[in-house]
C-alpha positions in Angstrom: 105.6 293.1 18.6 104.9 293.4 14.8 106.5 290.1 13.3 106.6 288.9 9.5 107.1 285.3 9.3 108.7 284.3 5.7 108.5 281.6 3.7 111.1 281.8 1.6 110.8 280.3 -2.5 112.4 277.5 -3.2 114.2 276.1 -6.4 113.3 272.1 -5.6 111.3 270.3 -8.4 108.7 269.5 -6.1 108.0 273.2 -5.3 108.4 274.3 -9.0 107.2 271.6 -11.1 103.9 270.6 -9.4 102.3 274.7 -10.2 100.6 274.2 -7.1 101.2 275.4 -3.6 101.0 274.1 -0.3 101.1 276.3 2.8 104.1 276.8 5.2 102.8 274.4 7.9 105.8 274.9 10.0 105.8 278.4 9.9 101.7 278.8 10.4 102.1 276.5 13.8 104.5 279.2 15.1 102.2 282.0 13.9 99.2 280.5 15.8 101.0 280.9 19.2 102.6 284.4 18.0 99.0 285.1 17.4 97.2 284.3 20.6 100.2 285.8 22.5 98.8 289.1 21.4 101.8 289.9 18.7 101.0 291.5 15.3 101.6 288.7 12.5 101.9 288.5 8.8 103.2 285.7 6.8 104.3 286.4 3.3 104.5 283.0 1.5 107.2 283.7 -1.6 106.6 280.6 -3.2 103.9 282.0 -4.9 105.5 283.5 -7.9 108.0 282.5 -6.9 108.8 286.3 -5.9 112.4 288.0 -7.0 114.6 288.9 -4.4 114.0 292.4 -5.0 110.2 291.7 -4.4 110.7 289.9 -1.0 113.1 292.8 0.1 110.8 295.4 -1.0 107.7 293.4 0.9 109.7 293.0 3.7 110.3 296.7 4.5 106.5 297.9 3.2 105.4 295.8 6.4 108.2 297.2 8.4 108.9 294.6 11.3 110.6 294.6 14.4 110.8 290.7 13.7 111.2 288.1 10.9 111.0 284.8 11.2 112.6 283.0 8.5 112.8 279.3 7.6 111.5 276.4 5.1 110.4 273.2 5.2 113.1 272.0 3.2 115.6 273.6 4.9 119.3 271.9 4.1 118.3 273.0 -0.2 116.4 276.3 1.6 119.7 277.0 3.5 121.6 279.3 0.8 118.0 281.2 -0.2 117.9 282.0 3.4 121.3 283.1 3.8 120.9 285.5 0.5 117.8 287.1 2.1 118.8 287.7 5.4 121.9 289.3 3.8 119.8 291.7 2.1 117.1 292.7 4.9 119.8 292.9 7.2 121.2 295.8 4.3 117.2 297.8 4.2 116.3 296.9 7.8 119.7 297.0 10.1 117.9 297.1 13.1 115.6 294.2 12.0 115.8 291.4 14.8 116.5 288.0 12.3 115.4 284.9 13.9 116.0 281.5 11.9 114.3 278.3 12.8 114.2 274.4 11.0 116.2 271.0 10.9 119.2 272.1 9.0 119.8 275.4 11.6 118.8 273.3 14.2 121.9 271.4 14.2 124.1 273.8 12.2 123.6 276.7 14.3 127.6 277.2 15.3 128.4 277.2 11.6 125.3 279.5 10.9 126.1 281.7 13.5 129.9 282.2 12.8 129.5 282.7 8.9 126.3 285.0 8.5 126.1 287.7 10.9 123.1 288.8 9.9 121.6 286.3 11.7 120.7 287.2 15.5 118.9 284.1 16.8 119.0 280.4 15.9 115.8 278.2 17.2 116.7 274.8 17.6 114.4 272.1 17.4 110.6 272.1 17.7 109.4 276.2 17.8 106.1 277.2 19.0 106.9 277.4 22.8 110.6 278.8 21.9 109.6 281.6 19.5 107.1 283.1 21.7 109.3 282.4 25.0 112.2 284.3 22.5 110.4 287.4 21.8 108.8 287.7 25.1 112.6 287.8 26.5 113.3 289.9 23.5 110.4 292.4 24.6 111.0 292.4 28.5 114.7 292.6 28.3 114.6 289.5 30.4 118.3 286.8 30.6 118.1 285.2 26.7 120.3 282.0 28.6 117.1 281.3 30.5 115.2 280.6 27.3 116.1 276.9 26.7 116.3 275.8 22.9 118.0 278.5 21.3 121.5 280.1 19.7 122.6 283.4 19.5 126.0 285.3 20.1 127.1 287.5 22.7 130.3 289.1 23.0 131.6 287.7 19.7 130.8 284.1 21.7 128.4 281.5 20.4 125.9 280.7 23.4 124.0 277.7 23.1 121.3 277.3 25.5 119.7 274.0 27.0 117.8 271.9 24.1 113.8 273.2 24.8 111.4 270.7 26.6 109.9 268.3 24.0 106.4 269.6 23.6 104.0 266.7 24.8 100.4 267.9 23.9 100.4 268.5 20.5 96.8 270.5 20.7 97.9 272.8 23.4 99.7 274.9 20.4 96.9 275.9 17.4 97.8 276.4 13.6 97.4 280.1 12.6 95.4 278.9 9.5 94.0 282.9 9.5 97.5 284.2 7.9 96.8 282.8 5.1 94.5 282.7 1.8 93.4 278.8 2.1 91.7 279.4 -1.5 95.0 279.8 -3.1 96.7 276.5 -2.1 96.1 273.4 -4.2 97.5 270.1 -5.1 96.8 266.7 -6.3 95.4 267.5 -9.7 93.6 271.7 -8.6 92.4 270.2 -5.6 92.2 272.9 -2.6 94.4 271.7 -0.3 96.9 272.1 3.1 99.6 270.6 5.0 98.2 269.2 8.5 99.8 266.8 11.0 98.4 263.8 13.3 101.5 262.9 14.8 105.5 263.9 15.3 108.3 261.3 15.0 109.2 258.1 14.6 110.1 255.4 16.9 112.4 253.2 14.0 115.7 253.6 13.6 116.9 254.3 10.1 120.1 255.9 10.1 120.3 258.1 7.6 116.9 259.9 8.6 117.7 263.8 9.2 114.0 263.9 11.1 114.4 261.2 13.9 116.1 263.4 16.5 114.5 266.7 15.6 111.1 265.9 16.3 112.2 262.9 18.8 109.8 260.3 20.2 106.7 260.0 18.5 103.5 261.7 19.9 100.2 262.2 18.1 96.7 264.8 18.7 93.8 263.6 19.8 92.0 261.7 16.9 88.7 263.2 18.2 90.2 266.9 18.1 92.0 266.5 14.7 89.1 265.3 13.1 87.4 268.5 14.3 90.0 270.5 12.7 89.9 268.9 9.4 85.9 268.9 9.2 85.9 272.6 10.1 89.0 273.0 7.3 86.6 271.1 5.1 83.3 272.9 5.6 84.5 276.6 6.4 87.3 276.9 4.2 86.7 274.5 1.6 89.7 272.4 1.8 89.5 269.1 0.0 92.7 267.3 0.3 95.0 266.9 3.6 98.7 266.1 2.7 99.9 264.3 6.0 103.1 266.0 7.2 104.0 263.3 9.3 107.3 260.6 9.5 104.8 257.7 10.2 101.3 258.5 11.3 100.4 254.8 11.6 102.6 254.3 14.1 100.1 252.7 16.7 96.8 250.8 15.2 94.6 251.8 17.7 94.9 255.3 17.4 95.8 255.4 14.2 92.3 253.3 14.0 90.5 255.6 16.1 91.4 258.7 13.8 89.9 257.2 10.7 86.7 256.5 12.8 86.9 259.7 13.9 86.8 260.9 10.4 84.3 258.6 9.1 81.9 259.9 12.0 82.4 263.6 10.5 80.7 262.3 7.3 83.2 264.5 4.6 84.2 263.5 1.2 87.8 264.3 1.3 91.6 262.9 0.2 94.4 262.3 2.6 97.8 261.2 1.4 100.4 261.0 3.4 103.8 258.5 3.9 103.7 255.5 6.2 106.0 252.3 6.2 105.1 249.2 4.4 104.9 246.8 7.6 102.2 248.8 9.3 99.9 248.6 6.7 100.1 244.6 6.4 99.7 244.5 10.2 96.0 246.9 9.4 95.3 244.5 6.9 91.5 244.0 8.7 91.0 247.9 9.5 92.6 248.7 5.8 88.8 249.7 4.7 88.9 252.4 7.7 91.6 254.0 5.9 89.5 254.2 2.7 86.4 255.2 4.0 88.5 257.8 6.1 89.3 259.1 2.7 93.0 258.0 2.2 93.5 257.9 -1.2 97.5 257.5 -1.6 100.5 256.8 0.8 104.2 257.1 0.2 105.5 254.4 1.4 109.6 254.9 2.0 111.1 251.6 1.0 114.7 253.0 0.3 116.1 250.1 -1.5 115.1 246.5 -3.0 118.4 244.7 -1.6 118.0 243.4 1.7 121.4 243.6 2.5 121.5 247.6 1.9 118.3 247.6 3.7 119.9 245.7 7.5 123.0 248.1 6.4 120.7 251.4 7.0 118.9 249.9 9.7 115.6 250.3 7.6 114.2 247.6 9.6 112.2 246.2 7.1 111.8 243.6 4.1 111.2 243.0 0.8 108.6 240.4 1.2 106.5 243.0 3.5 107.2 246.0 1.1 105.2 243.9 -1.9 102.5 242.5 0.3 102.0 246.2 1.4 101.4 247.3 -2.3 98.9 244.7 -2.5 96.7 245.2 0.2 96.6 249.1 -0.7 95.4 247.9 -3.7 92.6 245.4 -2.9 91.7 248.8 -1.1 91.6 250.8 -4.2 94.7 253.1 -2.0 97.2 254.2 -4.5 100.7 253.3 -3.3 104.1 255.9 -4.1 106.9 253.7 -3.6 110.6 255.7 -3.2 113.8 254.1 -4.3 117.2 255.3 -3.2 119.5 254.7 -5.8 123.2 255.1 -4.1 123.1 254.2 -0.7 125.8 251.9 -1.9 128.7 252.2 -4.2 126.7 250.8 -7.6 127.1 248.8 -10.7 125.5 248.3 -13.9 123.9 244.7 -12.3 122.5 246.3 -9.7 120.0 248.5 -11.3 119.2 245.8 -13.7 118.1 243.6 -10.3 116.5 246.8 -8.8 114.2 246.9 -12.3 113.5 243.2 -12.0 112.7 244.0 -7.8 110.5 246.9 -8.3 108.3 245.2 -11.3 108.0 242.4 -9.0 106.8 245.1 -6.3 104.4 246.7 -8.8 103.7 250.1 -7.1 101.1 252.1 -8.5 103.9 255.0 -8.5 107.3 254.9 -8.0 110.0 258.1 -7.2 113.8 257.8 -7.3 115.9 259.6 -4.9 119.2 260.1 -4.5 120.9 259.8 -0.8 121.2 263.1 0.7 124.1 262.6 3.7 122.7 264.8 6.9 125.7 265.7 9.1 123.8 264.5 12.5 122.8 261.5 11.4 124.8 258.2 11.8 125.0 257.7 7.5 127.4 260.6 7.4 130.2 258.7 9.4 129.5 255.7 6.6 129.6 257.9 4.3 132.3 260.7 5.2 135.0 259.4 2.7 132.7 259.5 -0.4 133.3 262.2 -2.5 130.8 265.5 -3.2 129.9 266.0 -6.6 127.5 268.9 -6.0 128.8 271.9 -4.0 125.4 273.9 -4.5 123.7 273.3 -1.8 120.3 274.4 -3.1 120.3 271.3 -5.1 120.7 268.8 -1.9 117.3 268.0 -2.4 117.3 264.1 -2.9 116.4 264.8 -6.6 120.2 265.5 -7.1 123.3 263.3 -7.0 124.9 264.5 -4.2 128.2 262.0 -3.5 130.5 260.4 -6.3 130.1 257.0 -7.0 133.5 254.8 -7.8 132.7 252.5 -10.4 130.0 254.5 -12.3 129.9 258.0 -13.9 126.7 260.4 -12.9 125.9 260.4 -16.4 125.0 256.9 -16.6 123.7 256.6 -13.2 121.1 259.1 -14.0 120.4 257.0 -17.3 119.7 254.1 -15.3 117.8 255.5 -12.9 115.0 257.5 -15.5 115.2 254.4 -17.6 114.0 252.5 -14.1 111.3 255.3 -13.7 110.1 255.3 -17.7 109.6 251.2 -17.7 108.1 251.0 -14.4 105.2 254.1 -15.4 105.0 252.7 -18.7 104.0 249.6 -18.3 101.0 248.2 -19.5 99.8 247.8 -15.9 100.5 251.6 -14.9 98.9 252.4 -18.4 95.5 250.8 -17.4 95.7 252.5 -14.0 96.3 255.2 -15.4 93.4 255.3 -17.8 90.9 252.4 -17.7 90.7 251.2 -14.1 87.4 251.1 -12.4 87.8 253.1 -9.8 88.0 256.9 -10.2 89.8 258.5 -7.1 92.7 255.9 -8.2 92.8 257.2 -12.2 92.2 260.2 -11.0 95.6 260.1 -8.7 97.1 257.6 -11.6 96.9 260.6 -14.6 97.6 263.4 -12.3 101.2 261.6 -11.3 101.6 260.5 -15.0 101.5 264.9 -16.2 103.9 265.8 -13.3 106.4 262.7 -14.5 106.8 264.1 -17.9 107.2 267.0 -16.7 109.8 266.6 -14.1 111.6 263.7 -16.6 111.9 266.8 -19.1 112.9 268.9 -16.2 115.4 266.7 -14.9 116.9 266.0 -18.2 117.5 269.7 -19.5 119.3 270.5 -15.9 121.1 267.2 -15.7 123.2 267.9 -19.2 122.8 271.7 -19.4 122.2 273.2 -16.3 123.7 271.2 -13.3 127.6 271.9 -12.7 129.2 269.0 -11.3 132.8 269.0 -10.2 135.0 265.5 -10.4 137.0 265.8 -8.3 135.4 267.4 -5.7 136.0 267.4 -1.1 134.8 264.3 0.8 131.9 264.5 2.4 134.0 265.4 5.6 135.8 268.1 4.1 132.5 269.9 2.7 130.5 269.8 5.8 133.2 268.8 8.8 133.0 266.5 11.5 130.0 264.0 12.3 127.4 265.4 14.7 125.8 262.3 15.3 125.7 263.2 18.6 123.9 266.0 18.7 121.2 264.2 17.5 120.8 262.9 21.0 120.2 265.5 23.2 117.1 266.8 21.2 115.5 263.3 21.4 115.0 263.4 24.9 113.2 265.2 27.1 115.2 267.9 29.1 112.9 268.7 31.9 
């Protein structure tokens, strides 16, 4: 079957501001299988650009496929592109077979499927074994019910098929790195670079995670075999920098330990950054060298909030304490840390960002990046948060860089205030001024001035849209009335395994 797989572009700060690219990982681990299956593949990437509408449709029917497969990596703020783009294939190519894959369709199908006809196919929940299991149904005219992990109508009727088998060898399915251009990708300061994954999952609890039950328990590739991958990346392709896709690849020490060795023993010079969570890196406090020699140069490390209270409340499962004994060790280790801060999980007051300064400076991240809470409609946060009230109907903008839900005893305006004041003090300060320029040790500067350029220009970004180009409503839905009922649990079913 001829298939184009899309990547659609996408309006989020960190696809526009960086002016680098990272490849479509998700979609490029469906094209490998598509591949070997014997199909004929594309991918057209229309971040770069980003292309016009007009330019995607106009691509899209100069390949001519039987197939697209559509989706994005962000896919809640992806949702409406997606929806636009289908709309208008569907109008060049009506007998186009539209197939839509990613979190937010994974769990929204019904809604999906009732509102956008031009949508044929919904795959729901991890997709190489379900694509190709799909077309080959498609192409043999074999019973679509018997193809487990899907949604699709029939009859004017929604059918929703078993949730797919979790897929428990991650190397049995290969990355079609071959669809695209490696030498155009880059991050990190012009460094050639790509999206690659260890491990799927996480095993922790945090409820307002829209990840947990989509890519259920965790599971990681062979260290030996990933290695292999990254070396060959490395030395064929010229890759330089690996951006860890993963919820929490440190998940178990000893494998997590065998990967860096495994890495060390391919003797490259290369970058890895990647997220992880602060107590796992103060229990590898003796192995934290591994991780530097491996060539981990900066982690993310997701500590939500500074108030331990707000932090049992989401079920983070962490603590304070641990979060600035994390930052530490990193940085005996000369390992940049990128600590996030959500700023509304609860409702908020001015004394509350004045102790989440004082908590964060005693912290001292090398890097720090506010979010705001994004509700997910399958995870347990949206029943806290169902009454609060949506400021932001554009969905393109649910991106965690946008208030999303009303707060009660504080404007937006002067939340935002806060929140770049918090940002400005913390990468202004003399410390992150001396990191930035003077320090010793040159990966770190390196990492330090790159993330100092993209800050001014997101805070210029940010400010322009907040005041002149966001429209907010006041009195907008609740969060139930925008979106509907909880589907908490949905999120069940696809964290088990069904065969």
């Amino acid at each position: 079957m001829r298939i184009l797989i899309l990547n659609p572009p996408h309006p989020a700060i960190g696809s526009r501001i960086p002016k680098e690219q990272l490849p479509p990982l998700g979609l490029l681990s469906i094209g490998g299988p598509l591949l070997d299956a014997g199909h004929d593949v594309t991918l057209l990437d229309a971040e770069f650009g980003p292309l016009t509408d007009n330019e995607i449709v106009e691509q899209v029917c100069a390949h001519c496929p039987q197939l697209l497969l559509i989706g994005h990596s962000g896919s809640t703020s992806a949702h409406p592109i997606v929806c636009r783009l289908t709309l208008l294939l569907r109008k060049r190519l009506p007998n186009l077979i539209i197939v839509y894959g990613g979190v937010f369709p994974t769990y929204h199908f019904h809604d999906i499927l009732t509102k956008e006809l031009q949508i044929d196919f919904i795959v729901r929940g991890e997709g190489e074994a379900t694509v190709a299991k799909l077309i080959a149904a498609l192409e043999n005219h074999n019973d679509l019910n018997k193809v487990d992990g899907i949604a699709f109508r029939r009859d004017e009727q929604i059918i929703e098929t078993p949730p797919a088998p979790m897929i428990q060898d991650l190397d049995v399915y290969r990355v079609g790195w071959e669809l695209v251009d490696l030498k155009k990708y880059s991050y990190y300061g012009g460094k050639q670079a790509v999206v690659i994954q260890f491990s799927r999952g996480c095993p922790h609890l945090c409820n307002y995670c829209g990840q947990r039950g989509f890519w259920a328990r965790w599971r990681h590739r062979d260290p030996k075999k990933i290695a292999q991958e990254i070396a060959w990346l490395h030395r064929t392709h010229g890759v330089q920098l690996f951006n860890l896709a993963d919820e929490n690849p440190t998940v178990n020490k000893a494998i997590w330990q065998d990967f860096c060795e495994a890495i060390i023993a391919e003797n490259i010079s290369i970058t890895i950054i990647g997220s992880t969570r602060a107590d796992d890196i103060v229990r590898d406090a003796d192995i934290l060298h591994l991780y530097r020699r491996a060539g981990v140069e900066r982690f993310l490390l997701g500590m939500e909030n500074t108030n331990e209270a707000t932090l049992k409340h989401i079920r983070k499962g962490s603590k304070t304490s641990t979060d600035r004994e994390a930052i530490r060790l990193l940085r005996q280790h000369n390992i940049l840390s990128l600590a996030t801060w959500v700023t509304d999980f609860e409702e908020v007051r001015d004394r509350d960002f004045i102790q989440a300064l004082k908590q964060l400076l005693y912290y001292d991240p090398d890097q720090i990046m506010s979010l705001y809470v994004t509700p997910h409609r399958w995870t347990s946060f949206y029943s806290i948060a169902s009454e609060r009230h949506v400021i932001q109907l554009d969905q393109t903008k649910w991106d965690y860089k946008h208030q999303v839900l009303a707060a009660t005893h504080m404007p937006p305006w002067r939340i935002f205030l806060w929140v770049k004041l918090i940002e400005i003090l913390l990468q202004t300060r003399p410390k992150a001024l001396w990191r930035s320029l003077f320090q010793p040790n040159k990966a770190s500067r390196r990492g330090m001035y790159w993330f100092t350029l993209m800050g001014r220009r997101v805070l210029v970004h940010e400010l322009i849209n907040f005041f002149f180009g966001d429209r907010r409503v006041k009195n907008g839905p609740t969060l139930q009335e925008f979106w509907g009922m909880p589907q908490e649990h949905q999120e069940i079913p696809l964290s088990t395994d069904s065969k």
